[in-house]
C-alpha positions as CSV (number, residue, x, y, z in Angstrom):
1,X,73.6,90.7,38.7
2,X,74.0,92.2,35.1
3,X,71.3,92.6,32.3
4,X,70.5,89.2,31.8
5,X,67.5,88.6,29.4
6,X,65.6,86.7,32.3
7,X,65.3,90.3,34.0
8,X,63.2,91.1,32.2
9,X,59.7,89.5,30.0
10,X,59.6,89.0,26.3
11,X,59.1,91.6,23.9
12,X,55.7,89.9,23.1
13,X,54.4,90.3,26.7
14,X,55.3,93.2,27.2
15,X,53.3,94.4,24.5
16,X,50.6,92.9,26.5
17,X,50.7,95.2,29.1
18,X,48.0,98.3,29.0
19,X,50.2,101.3,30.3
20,X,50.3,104.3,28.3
21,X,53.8,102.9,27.1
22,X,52.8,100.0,25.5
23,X,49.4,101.7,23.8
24,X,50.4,104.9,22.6
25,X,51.9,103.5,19.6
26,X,51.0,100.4,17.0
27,X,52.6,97.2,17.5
28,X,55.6,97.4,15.1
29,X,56.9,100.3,17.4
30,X,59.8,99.9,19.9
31,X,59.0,102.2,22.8
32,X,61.5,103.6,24.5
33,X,59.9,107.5,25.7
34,X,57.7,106.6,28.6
35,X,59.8,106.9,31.9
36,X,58.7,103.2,33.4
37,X,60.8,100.3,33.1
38,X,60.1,97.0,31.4
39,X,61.3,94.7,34.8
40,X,58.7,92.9,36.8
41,X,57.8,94.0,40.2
42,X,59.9,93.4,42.8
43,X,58.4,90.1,44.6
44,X,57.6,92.0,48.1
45,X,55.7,94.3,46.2
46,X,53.8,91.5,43.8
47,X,52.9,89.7,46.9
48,X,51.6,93.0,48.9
49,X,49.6,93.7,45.9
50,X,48.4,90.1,45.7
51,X,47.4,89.8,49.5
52,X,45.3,93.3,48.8
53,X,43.1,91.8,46.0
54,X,42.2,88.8,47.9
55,X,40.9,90.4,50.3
56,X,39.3,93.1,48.3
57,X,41.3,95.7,50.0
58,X,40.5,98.1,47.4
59,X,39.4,101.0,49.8
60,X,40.8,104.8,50.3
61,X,44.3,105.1,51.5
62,X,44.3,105.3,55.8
63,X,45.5,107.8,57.6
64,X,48.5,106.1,59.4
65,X,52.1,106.6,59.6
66,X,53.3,103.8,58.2
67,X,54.7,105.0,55.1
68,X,56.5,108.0,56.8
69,X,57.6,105.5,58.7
70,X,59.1,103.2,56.0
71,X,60.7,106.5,53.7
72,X,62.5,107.4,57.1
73,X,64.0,103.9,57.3
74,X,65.0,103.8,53.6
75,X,66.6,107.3,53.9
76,X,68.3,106.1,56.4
77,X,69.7,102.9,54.7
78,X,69.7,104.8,51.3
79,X,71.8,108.2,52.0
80,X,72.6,108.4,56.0
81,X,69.6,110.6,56.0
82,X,67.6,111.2,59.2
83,X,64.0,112.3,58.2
84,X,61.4,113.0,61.0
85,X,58.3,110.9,60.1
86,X,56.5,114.1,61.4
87,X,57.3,116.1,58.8
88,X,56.4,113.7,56.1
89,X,52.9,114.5,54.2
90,X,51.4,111.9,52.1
91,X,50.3,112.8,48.8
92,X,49.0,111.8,45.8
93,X,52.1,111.8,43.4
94,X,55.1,114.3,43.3
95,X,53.6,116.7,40.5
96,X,50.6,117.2,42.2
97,X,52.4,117.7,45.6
98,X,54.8,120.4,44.1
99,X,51.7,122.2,42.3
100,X,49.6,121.8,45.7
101,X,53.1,123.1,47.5
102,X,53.0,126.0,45.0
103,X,49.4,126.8,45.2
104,X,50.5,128.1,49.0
105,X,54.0,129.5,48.2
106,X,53.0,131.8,45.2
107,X,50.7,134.3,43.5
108,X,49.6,134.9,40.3
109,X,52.4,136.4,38.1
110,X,55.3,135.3,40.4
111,X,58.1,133.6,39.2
112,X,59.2,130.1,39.5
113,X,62.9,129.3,37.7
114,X,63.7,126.3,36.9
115,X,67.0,124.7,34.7
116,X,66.3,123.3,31.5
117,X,66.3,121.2,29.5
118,X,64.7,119.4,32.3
119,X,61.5,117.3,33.2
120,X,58.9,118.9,30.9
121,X,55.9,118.9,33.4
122,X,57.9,121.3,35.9
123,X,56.9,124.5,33.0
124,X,53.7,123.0,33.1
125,X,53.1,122.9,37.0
126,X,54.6,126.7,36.9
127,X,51.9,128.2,34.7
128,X,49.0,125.6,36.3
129,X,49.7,128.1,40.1
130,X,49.4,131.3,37.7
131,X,53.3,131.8,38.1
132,X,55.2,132.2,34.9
133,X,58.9,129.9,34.1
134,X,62.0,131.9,34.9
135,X,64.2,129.8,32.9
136,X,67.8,129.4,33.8
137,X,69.8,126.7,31.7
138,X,72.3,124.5,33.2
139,X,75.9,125.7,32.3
140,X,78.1,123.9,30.2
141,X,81.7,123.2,31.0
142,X,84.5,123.3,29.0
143,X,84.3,119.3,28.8
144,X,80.8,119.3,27.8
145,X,79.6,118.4,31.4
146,X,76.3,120.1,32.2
147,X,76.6,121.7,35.7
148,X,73.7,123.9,37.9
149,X,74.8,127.6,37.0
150,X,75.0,129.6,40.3
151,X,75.7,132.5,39.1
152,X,72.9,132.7,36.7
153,X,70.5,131.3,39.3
154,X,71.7,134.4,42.0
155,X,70.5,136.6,39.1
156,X,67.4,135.0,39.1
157,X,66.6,134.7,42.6
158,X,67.7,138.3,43.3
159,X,65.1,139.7,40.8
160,X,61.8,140.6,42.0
161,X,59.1,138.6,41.7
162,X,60.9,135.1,42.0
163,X,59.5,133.0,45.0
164,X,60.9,129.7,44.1
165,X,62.8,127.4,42.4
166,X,62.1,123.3,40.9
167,X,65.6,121.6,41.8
168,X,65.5,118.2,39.5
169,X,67.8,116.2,41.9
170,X,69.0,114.0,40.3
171,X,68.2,115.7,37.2
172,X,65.7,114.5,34.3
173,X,66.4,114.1,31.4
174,X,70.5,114.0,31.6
175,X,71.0,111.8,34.6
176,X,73.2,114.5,36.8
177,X,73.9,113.8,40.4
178,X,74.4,117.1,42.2
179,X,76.9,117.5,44.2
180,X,77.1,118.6,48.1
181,X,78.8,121.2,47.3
182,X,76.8,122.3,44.8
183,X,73.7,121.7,46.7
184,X,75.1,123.7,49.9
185,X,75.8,126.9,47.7
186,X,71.7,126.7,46.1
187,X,71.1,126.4,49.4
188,X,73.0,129.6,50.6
189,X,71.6,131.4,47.5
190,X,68.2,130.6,47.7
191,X,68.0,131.5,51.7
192,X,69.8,135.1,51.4
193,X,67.1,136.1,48.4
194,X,64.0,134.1,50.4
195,X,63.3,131.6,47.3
196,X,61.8,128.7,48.0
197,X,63.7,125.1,47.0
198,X,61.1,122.5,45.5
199,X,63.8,119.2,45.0
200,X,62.1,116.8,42.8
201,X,64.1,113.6,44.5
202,X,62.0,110.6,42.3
203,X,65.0,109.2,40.5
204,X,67.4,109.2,43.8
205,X,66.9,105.3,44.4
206,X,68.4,104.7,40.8
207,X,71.5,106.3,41.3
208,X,74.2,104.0,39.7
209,X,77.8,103.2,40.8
210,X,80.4,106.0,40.8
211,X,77.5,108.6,42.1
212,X,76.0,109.3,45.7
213,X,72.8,111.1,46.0
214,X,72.4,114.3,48.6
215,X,69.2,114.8,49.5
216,X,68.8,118.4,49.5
217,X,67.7,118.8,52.8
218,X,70.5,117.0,54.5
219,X,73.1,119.9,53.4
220,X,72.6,122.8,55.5
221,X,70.0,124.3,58.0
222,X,69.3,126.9,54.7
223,X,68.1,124.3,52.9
224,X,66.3,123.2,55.5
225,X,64.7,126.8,56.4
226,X,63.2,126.8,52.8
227,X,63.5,123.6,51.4
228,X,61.1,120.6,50.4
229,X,61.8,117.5,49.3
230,X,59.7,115.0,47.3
231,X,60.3,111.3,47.4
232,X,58.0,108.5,45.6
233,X,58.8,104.7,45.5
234,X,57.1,105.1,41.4
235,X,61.0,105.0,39.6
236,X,63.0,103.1,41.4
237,X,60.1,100.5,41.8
238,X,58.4,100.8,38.7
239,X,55.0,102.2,40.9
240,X,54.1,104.6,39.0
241,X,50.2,104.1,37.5
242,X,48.8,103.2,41.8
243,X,50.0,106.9,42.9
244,X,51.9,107.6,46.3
245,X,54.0,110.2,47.1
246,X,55.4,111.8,50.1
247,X,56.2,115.7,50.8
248,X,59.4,115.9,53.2
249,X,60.3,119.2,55.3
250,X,63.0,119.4,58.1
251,X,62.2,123.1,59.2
252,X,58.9,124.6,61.2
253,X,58.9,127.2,58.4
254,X,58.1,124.9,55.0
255,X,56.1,122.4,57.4
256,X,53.6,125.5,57.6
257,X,53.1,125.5,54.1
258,X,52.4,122.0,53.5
259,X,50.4,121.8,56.8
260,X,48.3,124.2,54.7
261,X,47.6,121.1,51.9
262,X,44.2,120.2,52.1
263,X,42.7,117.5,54.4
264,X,41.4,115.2,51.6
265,X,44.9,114.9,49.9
266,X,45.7,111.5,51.2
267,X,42.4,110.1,50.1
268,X,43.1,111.2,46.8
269,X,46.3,109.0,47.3
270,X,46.4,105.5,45.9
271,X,45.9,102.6,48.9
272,X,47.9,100.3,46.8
273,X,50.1,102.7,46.1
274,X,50.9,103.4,49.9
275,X,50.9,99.7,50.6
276,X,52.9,99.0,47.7
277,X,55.3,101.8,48.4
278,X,55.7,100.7,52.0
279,X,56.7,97.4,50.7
280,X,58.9,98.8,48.7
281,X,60.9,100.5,51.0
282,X,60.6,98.0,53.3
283,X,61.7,95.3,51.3
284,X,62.7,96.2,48.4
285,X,66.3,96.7,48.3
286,X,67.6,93.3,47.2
287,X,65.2,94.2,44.4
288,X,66.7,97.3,43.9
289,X,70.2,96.3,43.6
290,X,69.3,94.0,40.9
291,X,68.0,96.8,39.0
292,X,70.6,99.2,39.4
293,X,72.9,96.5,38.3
294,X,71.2,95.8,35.1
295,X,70.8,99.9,34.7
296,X,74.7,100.0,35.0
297,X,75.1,97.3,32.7
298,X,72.5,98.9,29.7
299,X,74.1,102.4,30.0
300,X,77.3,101.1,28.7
301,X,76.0,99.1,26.6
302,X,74.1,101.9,24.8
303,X,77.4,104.0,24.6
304,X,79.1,100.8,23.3
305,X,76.2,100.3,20.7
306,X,76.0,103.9,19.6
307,X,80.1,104.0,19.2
308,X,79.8,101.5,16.9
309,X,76.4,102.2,14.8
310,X,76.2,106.2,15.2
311,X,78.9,107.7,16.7
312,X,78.0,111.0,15.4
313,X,75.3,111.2,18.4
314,X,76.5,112.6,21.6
315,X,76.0,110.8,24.8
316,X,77.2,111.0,28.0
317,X,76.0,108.7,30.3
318,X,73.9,109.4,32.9
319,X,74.7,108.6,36.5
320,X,70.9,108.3,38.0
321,X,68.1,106.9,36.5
322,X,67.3,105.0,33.3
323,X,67.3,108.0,30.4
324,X,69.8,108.9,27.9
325,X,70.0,112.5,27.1
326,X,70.8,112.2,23.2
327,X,71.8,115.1,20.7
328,X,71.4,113.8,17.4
329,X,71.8,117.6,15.9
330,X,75.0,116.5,13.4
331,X,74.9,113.8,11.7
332,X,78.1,114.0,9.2
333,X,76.5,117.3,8.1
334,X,73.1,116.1,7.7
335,X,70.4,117.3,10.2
336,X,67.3,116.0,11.4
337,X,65.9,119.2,12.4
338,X,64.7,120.4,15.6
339,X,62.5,117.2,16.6
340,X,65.1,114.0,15.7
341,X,62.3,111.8,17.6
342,X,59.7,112.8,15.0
343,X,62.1,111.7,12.3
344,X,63.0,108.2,14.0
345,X,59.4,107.1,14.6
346,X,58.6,107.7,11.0
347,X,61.7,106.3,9.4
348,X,62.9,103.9,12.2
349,X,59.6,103.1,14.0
350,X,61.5,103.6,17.6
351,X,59.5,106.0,19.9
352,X,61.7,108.1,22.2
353,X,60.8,111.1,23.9
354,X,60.9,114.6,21.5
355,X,63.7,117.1,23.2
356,X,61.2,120.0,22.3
357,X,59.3,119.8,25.4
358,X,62.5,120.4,27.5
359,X,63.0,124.0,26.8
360,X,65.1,125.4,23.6
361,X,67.6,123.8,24.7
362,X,66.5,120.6,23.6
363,X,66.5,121.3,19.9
364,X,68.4,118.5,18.5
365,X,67.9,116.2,21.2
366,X,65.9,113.0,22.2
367,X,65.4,111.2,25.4
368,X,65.9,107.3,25.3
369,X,64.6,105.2,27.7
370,X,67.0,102.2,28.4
371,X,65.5,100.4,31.6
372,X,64.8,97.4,28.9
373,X,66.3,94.3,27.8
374,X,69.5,94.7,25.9
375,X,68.0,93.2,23.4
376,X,65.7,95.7,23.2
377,X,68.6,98.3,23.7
378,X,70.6,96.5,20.5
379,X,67.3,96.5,18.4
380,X,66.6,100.2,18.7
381,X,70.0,101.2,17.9
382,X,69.8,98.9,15.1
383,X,66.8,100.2,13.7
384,X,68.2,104.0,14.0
385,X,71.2,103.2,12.2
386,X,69.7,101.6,9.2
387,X,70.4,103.4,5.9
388,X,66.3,104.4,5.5
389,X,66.2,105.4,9.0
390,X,69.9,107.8,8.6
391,X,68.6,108.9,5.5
392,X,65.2,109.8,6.0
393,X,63.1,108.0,3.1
């Protein structure tokens, strides 16, 4: 199934919703930053939910297995992935179970590197443990491609003071799909300097056609030794406001550390959130197909819409997930400075998400969120490449 319009509601209920995407601007702005989707929930989930509320199942989250349970059967499905339900810890969401991960792995003035631009939270985790961001940009190819840069990343790890590293796998905001190989070498790396790998795993259910995932701990027993993954059902299901998330570990070592988590962290878990989770790995995966489908279908569509309206921005479409990593730094000689996303919601009233908070290296850029109707898609282009919005009055 494709993009149809039925996928997804009208414009005018959407904009009845009460999520942070649908109230952080005024009505006559298309939102397109927030990294949820405009789809409905899957029916599994919907009737999970449903079934909760009747009976006013509205407690604290209970300590069973079930949702390790469910995540190992999905892997399994998902990526040929054998995950030991043991070695699954429920938590609230994945930021706070990489900053609660942290708290144990660092001390105050270690360093954590990460490789921007990425997901702008990961700086912010760093500095909430008292560690400080050892930045280390993706390299570039000579055909633009944006790649992990190993070499740079041994430097890092081999200096003193660096105890870990976020992995963004697949990586926010440009939609990359690491590779095994590439995920076997960090692996090598980061065991023969004794960092510890953090993969951030959220967008893996939305990877599209033409990619695989790798979960990073299915590549080597180093990645196992010092690895940890973190899964959540809140992207690929569109979960995220009722909070569930799972740590994963495949060695004794890292199961220490997250052994070490405190005792009340799955009551500060969502119960809907775990019972809609379980659902969704349960069940979801008709669902899932639909969406990945209609994902496929909007990325070319936007690099079909932005050939044809502003083919001065460079895209290159993602191949996980449902954001566009956009550099609108040239336009025929013109600039919009530094923060294009500023510029557009003045001039253009479309909301995407400013490039700044990904690291220097997102001067220029702007991150679009395209799990919408193409409609919705068409519209926002539209509204970019009209002469007030290109010219700035």
């Amino acid at each position: 199934m494709t993009a149809q319009k039925h996928l997804v509601p009208p414009l005018a209920a959407l904009r009845e919703r009460r999520s942070a995407k649908w109230r952080s601007h005024p009505a006559d702005v298309l939102p397109l930053p927030v990294a949820e989707m405009d789809f409905p929930l899957a029916e599994p989930i919907a009737r999970v939910l449903r079934e909760a509320i009747d009976r006013s199942d509205t407690g604290y989250a209970a300590p069973t297995r079930e949702l390790a349970h469910a995540l190992h059967g999905y892997a399994r499905r998902a990526w040929g992935w054998t995950i030991d339900p043991d070695h699954v810890r429920t938590v609230t969401d994945v930021g706070i179970g990489i900053v609660e991960t942290l708290r144990r792995l660092v001390s105050p003035g270690d360093g954590v590197a990460l490789s921007p631009p990425v997901y702008e939270p990961f700086s912010w985790w760093i500095r909430e443990v008292g560690a400080h961001p050892v930045e280390v940009p993706l390299a570039t190819l000579p055909d633009g491609e944006r790649r992990l840069d190993l070499n740079a990343l041994e430097q890092a790890f081999a200096a003193p003071g660096t105890v870990a590293y976020l992995l963004c796998n697949p990586h926010n905001p440009l939609g990359l799909v690491h590779s095994r190989q590439e995920l076997t070498a960090l692996a090598e790396l980061a065991d023969r300097y004794g960092v510890h790998v953090l993969s951030d795993e959220i967008h893996a259910p939305l990877t599209l056609p033409g990619a695989a995932f790798v979960p990073y701990l299915s590549v080597s027993g180093a990645a196992r030794h010092r690895g940890f993954a973190f899964h959540s059902a809140s992207k690929g299901w569109n979960l995220a406001g009722l909070k569930a998330a799972t740590v994963v570990t495949a060695d004794p070592a890292p199961k220490r550390y997250v052994d070490r988590l405190s005792p009340h962290s799955l009551f500060r878990t969502g119960h809907l959130g775990v019972l809609a989770t379980i659902a969704a790995f349960e069940e979801g995966d008709a669902w899932l197909a639909e969406i990945v489908s209609a994902l496929d279908h909007n990325r070319r569509l936007l690099g079909e819409l932005l050939t044809r309206h502003l083919p001065a921005v460079g895209y290159r479409p993602p191949r996980a997930g449902f954001l566009a990593w956009l550099d609108f730094r040239h336009f025929s000689g013109q600039s919009w400075g530094d923060d294009p996303a500023a510029h557009l919601l003045k001039t253009a009233r479309v909301a995407l998400t400013s490039g700044l908070g990904y690291g220097a290296e997102g001067r220029g850029f702007a991150r679009l969120n395209f799990g919408c109707a193409p409609e919705t898609l068409t519209e926002a282009v539209t509204r970019i490449a009209e002469p007030h919005a290109m010219l700035g009055s």
